[in-house]
C-alpha positions in Angstrom: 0.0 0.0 0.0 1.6 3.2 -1.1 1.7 6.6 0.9 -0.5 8.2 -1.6 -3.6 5.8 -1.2 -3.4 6.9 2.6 -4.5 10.7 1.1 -8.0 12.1 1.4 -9.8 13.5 -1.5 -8.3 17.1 -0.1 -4.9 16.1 0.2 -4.9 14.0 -3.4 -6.2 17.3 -5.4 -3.8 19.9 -3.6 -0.3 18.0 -3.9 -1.6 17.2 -7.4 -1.5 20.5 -7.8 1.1 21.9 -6.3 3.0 19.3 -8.1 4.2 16.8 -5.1 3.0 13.9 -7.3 1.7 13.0 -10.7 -1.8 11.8 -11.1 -0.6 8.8 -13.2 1.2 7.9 -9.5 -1.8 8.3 -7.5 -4.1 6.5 -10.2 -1.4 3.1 -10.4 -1.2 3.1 -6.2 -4.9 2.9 -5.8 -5.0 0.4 -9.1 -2.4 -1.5 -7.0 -4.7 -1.8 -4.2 -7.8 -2.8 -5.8 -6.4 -6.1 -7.3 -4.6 -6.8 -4.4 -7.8 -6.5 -2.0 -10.0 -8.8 -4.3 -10.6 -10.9 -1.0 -13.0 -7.8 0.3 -15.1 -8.4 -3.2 -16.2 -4.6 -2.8 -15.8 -4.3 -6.7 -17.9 -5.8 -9.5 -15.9 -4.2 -12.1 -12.2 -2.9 -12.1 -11.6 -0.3 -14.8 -7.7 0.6 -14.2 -7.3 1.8 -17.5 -10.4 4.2 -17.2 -8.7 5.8 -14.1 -4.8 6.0 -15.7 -6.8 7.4 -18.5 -8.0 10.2 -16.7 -4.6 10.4 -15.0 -3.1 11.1 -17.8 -5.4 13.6 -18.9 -4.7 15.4 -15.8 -1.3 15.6 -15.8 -1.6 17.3 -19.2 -3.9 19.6 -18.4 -1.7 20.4 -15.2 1.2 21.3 -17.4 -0.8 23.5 -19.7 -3.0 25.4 -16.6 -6.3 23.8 -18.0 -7.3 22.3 -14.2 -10.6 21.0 -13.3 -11.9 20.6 -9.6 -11.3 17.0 -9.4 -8.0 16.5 -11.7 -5.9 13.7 -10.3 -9.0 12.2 -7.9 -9.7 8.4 -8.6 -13.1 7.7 -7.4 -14.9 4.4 -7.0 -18.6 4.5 -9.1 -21.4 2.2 -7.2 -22.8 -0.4 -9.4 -25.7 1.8 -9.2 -25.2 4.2 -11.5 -25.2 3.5 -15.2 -21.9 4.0 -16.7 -21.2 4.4 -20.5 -19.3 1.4 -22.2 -19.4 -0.4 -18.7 -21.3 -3.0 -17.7 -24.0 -1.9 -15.1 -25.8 -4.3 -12.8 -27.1 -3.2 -10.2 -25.9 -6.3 -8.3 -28.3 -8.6 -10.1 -28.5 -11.3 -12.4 -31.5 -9.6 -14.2 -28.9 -7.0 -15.3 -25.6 -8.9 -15.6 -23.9 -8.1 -19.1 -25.6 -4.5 -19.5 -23.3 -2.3 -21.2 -25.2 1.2 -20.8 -24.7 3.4 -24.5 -25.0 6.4 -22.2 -23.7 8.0 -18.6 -25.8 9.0 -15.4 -26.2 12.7 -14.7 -23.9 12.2 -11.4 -21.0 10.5 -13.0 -20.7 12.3 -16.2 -20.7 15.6 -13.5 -17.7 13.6 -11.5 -16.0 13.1 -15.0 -16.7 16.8 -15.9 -14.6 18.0 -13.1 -12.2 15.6 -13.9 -12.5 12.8 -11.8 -11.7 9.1 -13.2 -13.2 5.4 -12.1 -11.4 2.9 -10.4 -14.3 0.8 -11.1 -17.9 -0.2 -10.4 -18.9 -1.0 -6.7 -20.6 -3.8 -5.0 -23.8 -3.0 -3.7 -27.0 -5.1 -2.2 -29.1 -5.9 -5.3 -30.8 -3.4 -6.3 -30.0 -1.3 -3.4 -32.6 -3.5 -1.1 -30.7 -4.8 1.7 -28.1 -3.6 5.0 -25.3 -5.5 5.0 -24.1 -5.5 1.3 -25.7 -10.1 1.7 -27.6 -9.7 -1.2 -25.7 -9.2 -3.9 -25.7 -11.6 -6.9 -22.1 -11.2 -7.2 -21.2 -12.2 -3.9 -21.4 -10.4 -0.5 -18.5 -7.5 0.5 -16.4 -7.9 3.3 -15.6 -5.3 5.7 -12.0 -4.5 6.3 -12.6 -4.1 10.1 -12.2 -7.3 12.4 -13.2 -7.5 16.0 -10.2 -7.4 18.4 -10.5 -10.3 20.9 -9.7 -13.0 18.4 -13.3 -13.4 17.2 -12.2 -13.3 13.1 -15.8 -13.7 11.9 -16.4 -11.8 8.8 -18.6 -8.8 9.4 -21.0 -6.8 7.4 -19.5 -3.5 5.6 -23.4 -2.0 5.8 -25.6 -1.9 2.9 -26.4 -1.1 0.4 -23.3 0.8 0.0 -21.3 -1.7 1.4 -18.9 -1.8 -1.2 -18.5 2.0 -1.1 -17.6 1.9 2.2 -15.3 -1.1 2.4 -13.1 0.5 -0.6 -12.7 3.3 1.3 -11.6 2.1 4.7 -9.4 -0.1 3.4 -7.8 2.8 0.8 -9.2 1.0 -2.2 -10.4 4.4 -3.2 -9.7 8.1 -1.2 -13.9 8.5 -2.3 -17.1 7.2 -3.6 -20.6 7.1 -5.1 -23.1 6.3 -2.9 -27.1 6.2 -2.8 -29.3 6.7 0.2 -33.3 5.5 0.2 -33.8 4.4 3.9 -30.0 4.9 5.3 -27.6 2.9 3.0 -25.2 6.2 2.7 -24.7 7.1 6.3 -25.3 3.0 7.6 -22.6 1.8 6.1 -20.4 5.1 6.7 -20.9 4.4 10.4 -20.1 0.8 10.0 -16.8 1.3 8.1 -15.1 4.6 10.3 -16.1 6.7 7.4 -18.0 9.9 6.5 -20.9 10.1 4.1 -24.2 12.6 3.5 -27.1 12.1 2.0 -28.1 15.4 0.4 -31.7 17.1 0.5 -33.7 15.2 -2.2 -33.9 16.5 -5.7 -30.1 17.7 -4.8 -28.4 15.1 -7.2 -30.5 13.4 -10.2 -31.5 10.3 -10.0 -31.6 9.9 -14.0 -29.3 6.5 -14.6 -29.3 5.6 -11.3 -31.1 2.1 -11.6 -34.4 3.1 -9.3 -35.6 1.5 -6.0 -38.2 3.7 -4.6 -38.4 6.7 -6.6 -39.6 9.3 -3.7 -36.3 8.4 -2.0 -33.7 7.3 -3.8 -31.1 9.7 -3.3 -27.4 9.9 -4.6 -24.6 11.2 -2.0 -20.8 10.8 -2.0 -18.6 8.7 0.6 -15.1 9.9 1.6 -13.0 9.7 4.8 -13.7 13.4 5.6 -16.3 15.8 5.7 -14.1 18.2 3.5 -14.3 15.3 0.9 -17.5 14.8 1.3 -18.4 19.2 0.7 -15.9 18.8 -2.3 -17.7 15.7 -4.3 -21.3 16.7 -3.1 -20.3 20.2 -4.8 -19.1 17.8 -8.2 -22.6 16.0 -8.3 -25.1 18.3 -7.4 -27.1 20.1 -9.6 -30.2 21.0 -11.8 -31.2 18.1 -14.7 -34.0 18.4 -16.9 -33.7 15.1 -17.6 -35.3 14.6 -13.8 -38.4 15.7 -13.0 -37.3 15.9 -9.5 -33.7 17.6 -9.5 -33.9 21.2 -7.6 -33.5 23.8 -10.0 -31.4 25.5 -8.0 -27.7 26.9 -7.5 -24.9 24.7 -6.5 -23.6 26.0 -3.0 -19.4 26.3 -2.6 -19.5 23.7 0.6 -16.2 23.8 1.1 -15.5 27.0 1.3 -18.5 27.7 3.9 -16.9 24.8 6.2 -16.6 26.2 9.4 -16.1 24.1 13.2 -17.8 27.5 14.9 -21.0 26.6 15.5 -21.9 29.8 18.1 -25.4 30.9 17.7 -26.8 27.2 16.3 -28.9 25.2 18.7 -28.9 21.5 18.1 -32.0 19.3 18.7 -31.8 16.3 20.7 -34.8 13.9 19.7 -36.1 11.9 22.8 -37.7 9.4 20.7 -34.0 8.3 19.6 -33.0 7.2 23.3 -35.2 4.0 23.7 -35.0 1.8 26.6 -32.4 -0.7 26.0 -30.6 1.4 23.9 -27.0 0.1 22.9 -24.8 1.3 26.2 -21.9 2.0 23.9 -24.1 3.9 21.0 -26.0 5.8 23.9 -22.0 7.1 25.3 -21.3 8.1 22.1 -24.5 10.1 21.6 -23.7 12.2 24.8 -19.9 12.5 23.8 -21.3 13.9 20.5 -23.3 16.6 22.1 -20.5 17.7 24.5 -18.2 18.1 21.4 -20.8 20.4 19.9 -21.6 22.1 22.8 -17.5 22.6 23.3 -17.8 24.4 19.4 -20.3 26.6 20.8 -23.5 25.2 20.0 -26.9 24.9 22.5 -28.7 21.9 22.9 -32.5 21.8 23.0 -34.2 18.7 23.7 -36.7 18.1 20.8 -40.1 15.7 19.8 -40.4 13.7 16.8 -43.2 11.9 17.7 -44.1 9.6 14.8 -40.8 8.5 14.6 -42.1 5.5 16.0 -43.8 4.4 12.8 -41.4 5.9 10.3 -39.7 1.8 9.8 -43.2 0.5 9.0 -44.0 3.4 6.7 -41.0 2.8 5.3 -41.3 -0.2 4.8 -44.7 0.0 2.8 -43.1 3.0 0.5 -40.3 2.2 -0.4 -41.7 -1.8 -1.5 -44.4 -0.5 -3.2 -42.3 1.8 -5.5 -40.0 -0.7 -6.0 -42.5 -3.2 -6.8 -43.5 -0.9 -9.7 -40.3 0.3 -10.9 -38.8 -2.9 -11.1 -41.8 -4.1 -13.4 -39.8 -3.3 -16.3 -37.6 -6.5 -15.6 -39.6 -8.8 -17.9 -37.2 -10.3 -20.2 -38.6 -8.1 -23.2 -36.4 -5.1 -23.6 -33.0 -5.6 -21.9 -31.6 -7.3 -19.2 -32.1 -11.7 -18.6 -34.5 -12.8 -20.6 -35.1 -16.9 -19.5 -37.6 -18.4 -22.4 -37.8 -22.0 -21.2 -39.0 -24.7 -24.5 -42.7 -24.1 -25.6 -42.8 -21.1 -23.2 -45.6 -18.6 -24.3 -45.1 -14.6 -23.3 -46.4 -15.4 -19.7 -44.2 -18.2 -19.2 -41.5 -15.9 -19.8 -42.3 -13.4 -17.6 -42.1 -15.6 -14.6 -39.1 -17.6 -15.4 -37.5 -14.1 -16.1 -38.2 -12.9 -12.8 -37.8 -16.2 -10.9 -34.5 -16.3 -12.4 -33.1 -12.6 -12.0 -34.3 -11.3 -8.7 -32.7 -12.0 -5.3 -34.8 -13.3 -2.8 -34.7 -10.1 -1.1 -36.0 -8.5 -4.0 -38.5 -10.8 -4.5 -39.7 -10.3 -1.3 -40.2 -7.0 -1.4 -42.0 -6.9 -5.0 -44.4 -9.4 -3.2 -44.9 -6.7 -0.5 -45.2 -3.8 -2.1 -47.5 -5.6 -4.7 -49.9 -6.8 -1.9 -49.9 -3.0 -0.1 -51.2 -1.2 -3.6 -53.8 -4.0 -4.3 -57.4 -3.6 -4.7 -58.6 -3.5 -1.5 -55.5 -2.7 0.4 -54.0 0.1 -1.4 -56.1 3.0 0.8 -55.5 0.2 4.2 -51.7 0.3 3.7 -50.0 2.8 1.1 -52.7 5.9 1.8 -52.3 5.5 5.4 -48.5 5.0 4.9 -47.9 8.4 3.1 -50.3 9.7 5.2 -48.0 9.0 8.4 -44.9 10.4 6.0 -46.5 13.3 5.8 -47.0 13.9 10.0 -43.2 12.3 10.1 -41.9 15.5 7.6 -44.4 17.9 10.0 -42.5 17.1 13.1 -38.8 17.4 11.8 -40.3 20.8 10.6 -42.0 21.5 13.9 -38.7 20.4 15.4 -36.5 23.1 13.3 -39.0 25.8 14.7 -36.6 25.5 18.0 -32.9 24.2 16.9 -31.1 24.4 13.7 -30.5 20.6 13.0 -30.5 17.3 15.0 -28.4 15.1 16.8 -28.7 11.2 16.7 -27.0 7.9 16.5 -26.5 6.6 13.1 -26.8 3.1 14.0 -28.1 0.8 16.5 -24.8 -1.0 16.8 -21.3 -1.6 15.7 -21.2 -3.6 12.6 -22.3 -7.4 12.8 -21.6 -10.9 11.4 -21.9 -11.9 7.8 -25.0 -14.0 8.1 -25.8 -12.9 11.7 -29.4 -11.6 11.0 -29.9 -13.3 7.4 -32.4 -15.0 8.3 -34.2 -12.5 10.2 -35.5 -9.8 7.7 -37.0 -8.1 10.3 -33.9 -8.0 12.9 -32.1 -6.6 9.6 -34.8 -4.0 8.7 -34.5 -2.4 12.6 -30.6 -1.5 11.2 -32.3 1.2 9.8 -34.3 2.8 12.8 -32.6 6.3 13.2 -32.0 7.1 9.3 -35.5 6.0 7.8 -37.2 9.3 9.6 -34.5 11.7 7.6 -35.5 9.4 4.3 -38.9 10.0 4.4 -38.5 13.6 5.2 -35.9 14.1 2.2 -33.6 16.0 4.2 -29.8 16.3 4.2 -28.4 13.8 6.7 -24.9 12.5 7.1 -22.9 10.0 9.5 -19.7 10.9 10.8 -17.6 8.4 12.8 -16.9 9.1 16.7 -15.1 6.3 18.1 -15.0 2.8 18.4 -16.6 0.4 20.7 -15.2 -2.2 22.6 -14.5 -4.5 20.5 -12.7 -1.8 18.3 -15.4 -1.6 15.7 -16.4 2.2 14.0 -19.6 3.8 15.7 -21.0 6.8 13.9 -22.9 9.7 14.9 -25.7 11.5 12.4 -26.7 14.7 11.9 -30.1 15.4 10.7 -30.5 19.5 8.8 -33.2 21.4 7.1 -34.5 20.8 3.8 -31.5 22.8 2.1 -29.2 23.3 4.5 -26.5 21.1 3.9 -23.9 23.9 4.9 -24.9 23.5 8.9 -24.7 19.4 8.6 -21.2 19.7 7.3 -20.2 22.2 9.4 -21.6 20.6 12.4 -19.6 17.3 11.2 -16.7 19.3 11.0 -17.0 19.9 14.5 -17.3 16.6 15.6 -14.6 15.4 13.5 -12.0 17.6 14.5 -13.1 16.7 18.7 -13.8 13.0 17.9 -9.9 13.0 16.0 -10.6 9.3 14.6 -7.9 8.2 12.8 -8.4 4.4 13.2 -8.0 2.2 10.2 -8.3 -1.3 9.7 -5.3 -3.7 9.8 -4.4 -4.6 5.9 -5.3 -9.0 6.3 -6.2 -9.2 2.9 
């Protein structure tokens, strides 16, 4: 592992420029690293030459003065987002071998400014899932091993889990993510790494292969929160192309970043602090609110109270958009098509879908068909975004007193591979304190505070106003620079 992989985003673009280093150096280190961490399985795809080629590219522009924001910066792309000439899966068998003819909004933005791809990330299939088990392509391990002796495999998060396994173990200095109920700032917490999901309509979703439609959300994953401001500035944006991108301007983060936060009162939701809480997560949450009480900020304790039904809402929505958006997997137009001997149009259908989808997938296509059914649509879905609505009216009643929130990210440290597999609903509870923002489509993001006994990454999140990104990643700032966490994983792979 070279000295440059150990760089952040930051660091990477800066001695690029300054001319410490050639891009073509920073693009074969982190090359190095992917084919030498294969054992993690966090990529789908490698595309080496994709990132030497954009390298090279930078170091020519660098000698003629024709620099773009992220010159020199190899990123990893999640297999979510459809990538030109490269195959695109979405972590599923329905879409193995499609080669998209065109680029999504958010990666031909990170190419724009000058990024290049290390390759295509591993993800749960598409994007359903917490801890990366469901991909078709085999699950992602996480870097990070329980001290103690215990060297069971453990989850890296999901869906993202690829995302955030690369970068904790320096496969990539940053990523793609995407966020419907939590799988940006989950897995962030999980790894010892930062990520934020923007406000929604922030980042187009067009080429992003959907899940739930009013959720999905793309975000970037770094090591930082400066990363995070500099990529989050590279993706966001107004597309026509998506009827819901903001059309509004993009916001220089990382200039605004600022640890002073005198004059901002953060909100302490008591619906977060359940009884039986984890011990370590609940230490944690108070060491969090004296670091930003010690950068000058109030507390206020705050009410959110459907928070209590945001995971079944959830878990209603998000099944029944997926359950239509994923209709279009029918073995007509592109993707598997399974057309078993004397097999009329019907036939084909099922065997299609029998043979493509995950059973996680399946699953929730079979939910979210039964909840907009005749005769249960206004029983499930209308009471469902009925309840979304009073969940968005208390995080706005909430910023009437305090300028954003202070929560755990997860219930606990990362877990075994396998460990709640067969327990859907034990793996759908991972998601308890990140669903709420989700539903709300406001900017959230997971910044890690410490580790746990077992020497395992705990994160903390911070939940902002519809907009407001600037006061989330300032207030991470803060934490970051009191929590200092500079833990890594060991290199066993």
């Amino acid at each position: 592992m070279t000295e440059l992989t150990n760089l952040t985003v930051a660091e990477i673009r800066d001695g690029f420029r300054a001319g410490d280093f050639s891009a073509r150096e920073v693009a074969e280190g982190f090359n190095a690293n992917v084919a030498a961490a294969k054992a993690l399985n966090a990529f789908i795809v490698e595309t080496p030459e994709k990132a030497l080629q954009a390298a090279d590219a930078a170091d020519k522009a660098r000698a003629s003065g024709d620099l773009k924001p992220l010159s020199g910066v190899p990123i990893g792309m999640k297999d979510l987002f459809c990538t030109a000439g490269v195959q695109s899966t979405a972590a599923s068998h329905m879409l193995e071998g499609f080669v998209p003819t065109y680029e999504s909004t958010v990666s031909q933005k990170l190419w724009d400014a000058g990024a290049g791809m290390l390759g295509k990330l591993n993800l749960d299939q598409f994007a359903m899932g917490s801890s990366n088990e469901t991909s078709y392509f085999g699950n992602v391990i996480s870097p990070w091993k329980r001290g103690g002796g215990d060297n069971a495999a453990l989850a890296p998060g999901g869906s993202s889990g690829g995302s955030s396994a690369a970068i904790s173990a320096r496969l990539c200095p940053a990523a793609t993510g995407t966020d419907t109920g939590g799988s940006i700032r989950q897995p962030a917490a999980f790894t010892g790494i930062s990520g934020i999901k923007p406000t929604y309509g922030r980042c187009s979703r067009w080429g992003i292969v959907a899940f739930a439609s009013s959720l999905d959300q793309a975000g970037p994953m770094a090591r930082t929160v400066r990363d995070n401001a500099i990529l989050l500035e590279a993706m966001s944006g107004f597309d026509p192309k998506d009827a819901t991108s903001l059309d509004l301007p993009v916001p220089n983060w990382e200039a605004g970043l600022s640890s002073d936060l005198r004059g901002k009162k953060v909100g302490i939701p008591k619906e977060y602090r359940p009884d039986g809480l984890n011990a370590e997560i609940a230490a944690l949450w108070d060491k969090g609110i004296d670091w930003l009480k010690d950068a000058g900020a109030e507390m206020v304790e705050v009410s959110l109270p459907h928070t209590q039904y945001a995971l079944p809402t959830y878990y209603i929505i998000a099944p029944a958009e997926a359950s239509s958006n994923l209709a279009r997997y029918d073995g007509v137009r592109y993707g598997l098509r399974d057309l078993p001997d004397g097999a009329n149009l019907q036939d084909m259908y099922a065997a299609t879908r029998a043979a493509g989808f995950g059973p996680e997938v399946k699953r929730r296509i079979m939910i979210g068909t039964y909840v907009l059914s005749a005769g249960f649509y206004d029983a499930y879905y209308t009471q469902a975004q009925k309840v979304r609505a009073l969940i968005a009216r208390d995080f706005a009643q909430a910023f009437e007193t305090c300028d954003l929130l202070l929560t755990p990210t997860a219930p606990s440290a990362a877990f075994a591979l396998g460990e709640k597999q067969a327990d859907p609903l034990a793996m759908y509870l991972n998601d308890v304190f990140t669903v709420p923002a989700s539903l709300a489509g406001l900017p959230a993001m997971s910044v890690p505070g410490g580790l746990d006994a077992a020497g395992l990454p705990l994160g903390l999140q911070l939940i902002g106003r519809a907009l407001d990104e600037q006061s989330v990643l300032n207030a991470g700032l803060a934490i970051e620079e009191r929590a200092g966490f500079t833990a890594r994983p060991e290199q066993w792979w």
